[in-house]
C-alpha positions in Angstrom: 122.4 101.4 72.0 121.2 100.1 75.3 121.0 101.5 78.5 123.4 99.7 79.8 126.5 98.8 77.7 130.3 96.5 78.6 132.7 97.1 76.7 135.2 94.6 76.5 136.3 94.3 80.4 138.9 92.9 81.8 139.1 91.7 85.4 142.5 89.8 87.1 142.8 89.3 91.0 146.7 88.3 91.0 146.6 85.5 89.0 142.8 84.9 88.3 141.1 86.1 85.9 137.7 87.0 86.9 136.3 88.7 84.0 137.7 88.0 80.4 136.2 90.8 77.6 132.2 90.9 78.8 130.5 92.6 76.4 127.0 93.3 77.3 124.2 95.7 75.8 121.1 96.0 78.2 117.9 96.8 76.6 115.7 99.8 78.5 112.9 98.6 80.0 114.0 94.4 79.8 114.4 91.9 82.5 118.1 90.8 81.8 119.4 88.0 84.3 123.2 86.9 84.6 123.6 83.3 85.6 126.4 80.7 85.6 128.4 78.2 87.5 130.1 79.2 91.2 133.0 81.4 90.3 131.7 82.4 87.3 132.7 85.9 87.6 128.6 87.2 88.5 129.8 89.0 91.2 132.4 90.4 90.4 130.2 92.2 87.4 128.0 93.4 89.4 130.8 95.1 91.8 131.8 96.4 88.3 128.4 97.9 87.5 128.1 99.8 90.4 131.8 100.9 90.2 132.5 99.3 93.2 135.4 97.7 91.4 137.4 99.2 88.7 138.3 97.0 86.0 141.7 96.4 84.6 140.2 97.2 81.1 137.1 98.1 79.0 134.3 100.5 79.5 130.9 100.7 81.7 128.0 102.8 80.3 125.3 104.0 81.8 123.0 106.1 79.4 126.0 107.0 77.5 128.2 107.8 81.0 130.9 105.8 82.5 129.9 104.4 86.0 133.5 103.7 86.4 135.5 105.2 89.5 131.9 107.0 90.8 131.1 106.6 94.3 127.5 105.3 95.9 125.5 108.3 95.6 127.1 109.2 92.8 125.6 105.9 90.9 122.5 106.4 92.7 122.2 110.3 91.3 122.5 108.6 87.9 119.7 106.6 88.3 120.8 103.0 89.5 120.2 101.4 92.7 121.3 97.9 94.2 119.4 95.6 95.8 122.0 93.5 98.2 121.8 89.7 98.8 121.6 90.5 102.6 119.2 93.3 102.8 120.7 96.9 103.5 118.6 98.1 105.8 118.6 100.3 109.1 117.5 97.6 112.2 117.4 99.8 114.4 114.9 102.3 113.1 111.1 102.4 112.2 110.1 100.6 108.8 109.1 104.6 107.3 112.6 105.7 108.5 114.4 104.0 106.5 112.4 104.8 103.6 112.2 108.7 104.2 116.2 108.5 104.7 116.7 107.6 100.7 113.7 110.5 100.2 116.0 113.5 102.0 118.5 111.6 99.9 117.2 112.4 97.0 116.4 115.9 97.6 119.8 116.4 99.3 121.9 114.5 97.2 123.7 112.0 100.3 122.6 109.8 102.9 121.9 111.5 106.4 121.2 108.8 109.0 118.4 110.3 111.1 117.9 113.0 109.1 114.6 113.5 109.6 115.5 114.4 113.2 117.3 117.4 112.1 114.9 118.3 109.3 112.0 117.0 111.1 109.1 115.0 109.4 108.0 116.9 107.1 104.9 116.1 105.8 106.3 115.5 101.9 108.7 113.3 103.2 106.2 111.4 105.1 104.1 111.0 102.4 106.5 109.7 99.7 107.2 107.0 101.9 103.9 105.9 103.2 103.0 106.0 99.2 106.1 103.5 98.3 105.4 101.5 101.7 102.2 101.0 100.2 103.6 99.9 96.9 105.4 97.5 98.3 102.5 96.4 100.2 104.1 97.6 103.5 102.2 100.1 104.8 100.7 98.9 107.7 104.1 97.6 109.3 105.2 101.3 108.6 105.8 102.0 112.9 107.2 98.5 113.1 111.2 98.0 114.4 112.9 97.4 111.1 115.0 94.8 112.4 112.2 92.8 113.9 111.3 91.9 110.2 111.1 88.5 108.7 113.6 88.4 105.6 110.7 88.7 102.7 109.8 92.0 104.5 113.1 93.0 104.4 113.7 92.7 101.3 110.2 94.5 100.3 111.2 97.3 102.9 115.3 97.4 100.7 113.1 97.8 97.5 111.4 100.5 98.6 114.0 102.2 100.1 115.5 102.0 96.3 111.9 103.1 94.5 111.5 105.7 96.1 114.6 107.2 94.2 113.4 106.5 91.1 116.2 104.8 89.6 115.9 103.7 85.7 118.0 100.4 86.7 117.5 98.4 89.3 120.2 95.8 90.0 119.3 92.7 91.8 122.0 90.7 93.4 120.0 87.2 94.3 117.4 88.8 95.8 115.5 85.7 97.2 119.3 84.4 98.6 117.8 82.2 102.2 114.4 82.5 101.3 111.6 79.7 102.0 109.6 79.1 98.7 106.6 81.3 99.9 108.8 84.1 100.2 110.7 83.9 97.5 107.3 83.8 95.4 106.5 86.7 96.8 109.3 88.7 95.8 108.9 87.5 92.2 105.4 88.6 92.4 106.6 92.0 93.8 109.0 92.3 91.1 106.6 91.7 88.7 104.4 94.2 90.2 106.8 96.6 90.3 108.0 96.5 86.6 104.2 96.9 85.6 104.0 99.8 87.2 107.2 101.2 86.4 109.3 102.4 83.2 112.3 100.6 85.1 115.3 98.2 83.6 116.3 94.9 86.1 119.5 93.1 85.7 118.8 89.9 88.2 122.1 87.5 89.3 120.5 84.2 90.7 120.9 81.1 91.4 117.6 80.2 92.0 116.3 78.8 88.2 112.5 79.1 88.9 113.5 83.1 90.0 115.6 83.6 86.2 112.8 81.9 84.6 109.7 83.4 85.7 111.4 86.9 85.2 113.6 87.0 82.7 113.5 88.6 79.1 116.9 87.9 78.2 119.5 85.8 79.9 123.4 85.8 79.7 125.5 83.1 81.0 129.2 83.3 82.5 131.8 80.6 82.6 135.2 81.3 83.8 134.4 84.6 83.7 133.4 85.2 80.3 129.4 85.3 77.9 129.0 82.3 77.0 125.3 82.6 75.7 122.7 85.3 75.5 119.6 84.0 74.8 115.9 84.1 75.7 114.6 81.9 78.3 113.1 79.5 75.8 116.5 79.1 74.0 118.3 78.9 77.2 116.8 75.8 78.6 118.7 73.1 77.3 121.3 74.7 75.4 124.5 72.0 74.9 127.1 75.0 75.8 124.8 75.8 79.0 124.5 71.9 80.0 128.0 71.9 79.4 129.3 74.9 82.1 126.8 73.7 84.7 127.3 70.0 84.5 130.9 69.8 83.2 130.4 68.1 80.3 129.2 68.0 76.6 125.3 66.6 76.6 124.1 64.9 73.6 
């Protein structure tokens, strides 16, 4: 049994179907990146995951519970965060607020914009987020204007607004989305940092190949909203039914 497990879901929006029965079985502790053509139904998974979206059938599991119908920091309580494709971040505050607002989170069980104003900053507080600012190799920006940011330091300031909750999965939804090269290197070397260090399960949706490739235990590919492989990275790279959903046609 994996950590994560899909049971046979179902997805239709009208006419479309977006999801026809994913099954999926994520191993603890593994890399596990979903790729596949545009329209593919990635996506609309991931909304699934989180239980953003309810599916028309099947099952979600999350160590054994269903994910399905549970709001934001509900999932988050359970131990799963999201990383967004546009960071989700707080412009207008300080680089350590917005990591100690996830920390009263955790201890308080909901999001409390400017909480620390109420609570004050207590020194705990501080500290847990200087220590993950300086896991993410942020620290000395810590007083900065959030939104001043470039996007790389976004998105290391997002992932440590979601370590610092200590989630068991980590869902990545193209993480390195309008990145230059440099940056996006750097967030696969983050991510790789971060997995070292941590007892932590990644499911990555990308685009970007040289992203799946250089992270990636396992890989499952979607067409028209439905597995159509799950291999390792060796055995994905030129597989005829893989060629075949991202080019069109049959390669021989």
């Amino acid at each position: 049994m994996g950590i994560l497990e899909v049971k046979g879901v179902n997805k239709r929006f009208g006419g479309l179907q977006a999801l026809g029965d994913v099954n999926l079985n994520i191993q603890e502790n593994t890399v596990h990146a979903i790729i596949g053509p545009n329209g593919a139904g990635k996506s609309t998974l991931l909304n699934v995951l989180v239980g953003k979206l309810i599916p028309d059938s099947g099952s979600v599991l999350f160590n054994g519970q269903s994910v399905l119908g549970r709001k934001p920091h509900e999932i988050n309580q359970m131990g799963i965060s999201r990383v967004f494709q546009t960071p989700e971040i707080f412009g207008d505050l300080s680089v350590i607020e917005n990591v100690m607002i996830p920390c009263f989170a955790k201890r308080d069980g909901a999001y409390r914009l400017h909480a620390f104003e109420s609570v004050g900053a207590e020194d705990s507080i501080v500290a847990q987020a200087e220590t993950m600012l300086a896991d993410v190799g942020m620290l000395e920006k810590r007083d900065m204007h959030a939104g001043s940011l470039s996007r790389g330091d976004k998105r290391r300031l997002e992932m440590a607004m979601c370590l610092v909750q200590e989630p068991k999965l980590l869902l990545l939804d193209e993480p390195t989305a309008g990145m230059a090269r440099a940056d996006t290197n750097n967030t696969i070397d983050l991510l790789k940092e971060i997995k070292a260090k941590r007892d932590i399960t990644m499911v990555i949706i990308e685009h970007d190949m040289h992203v799946v490739f250089s992270l990636a235990q396992r890989i499952t590919v979607l067409a028209q909203g439905s597995p159509l492989v799950e291999e390792t990275p060796e055995n994905i790279k030129g597989h005829p039914k893989v060629r075949e959903a991202y080019l069109g046609e049959a390669q021989v």
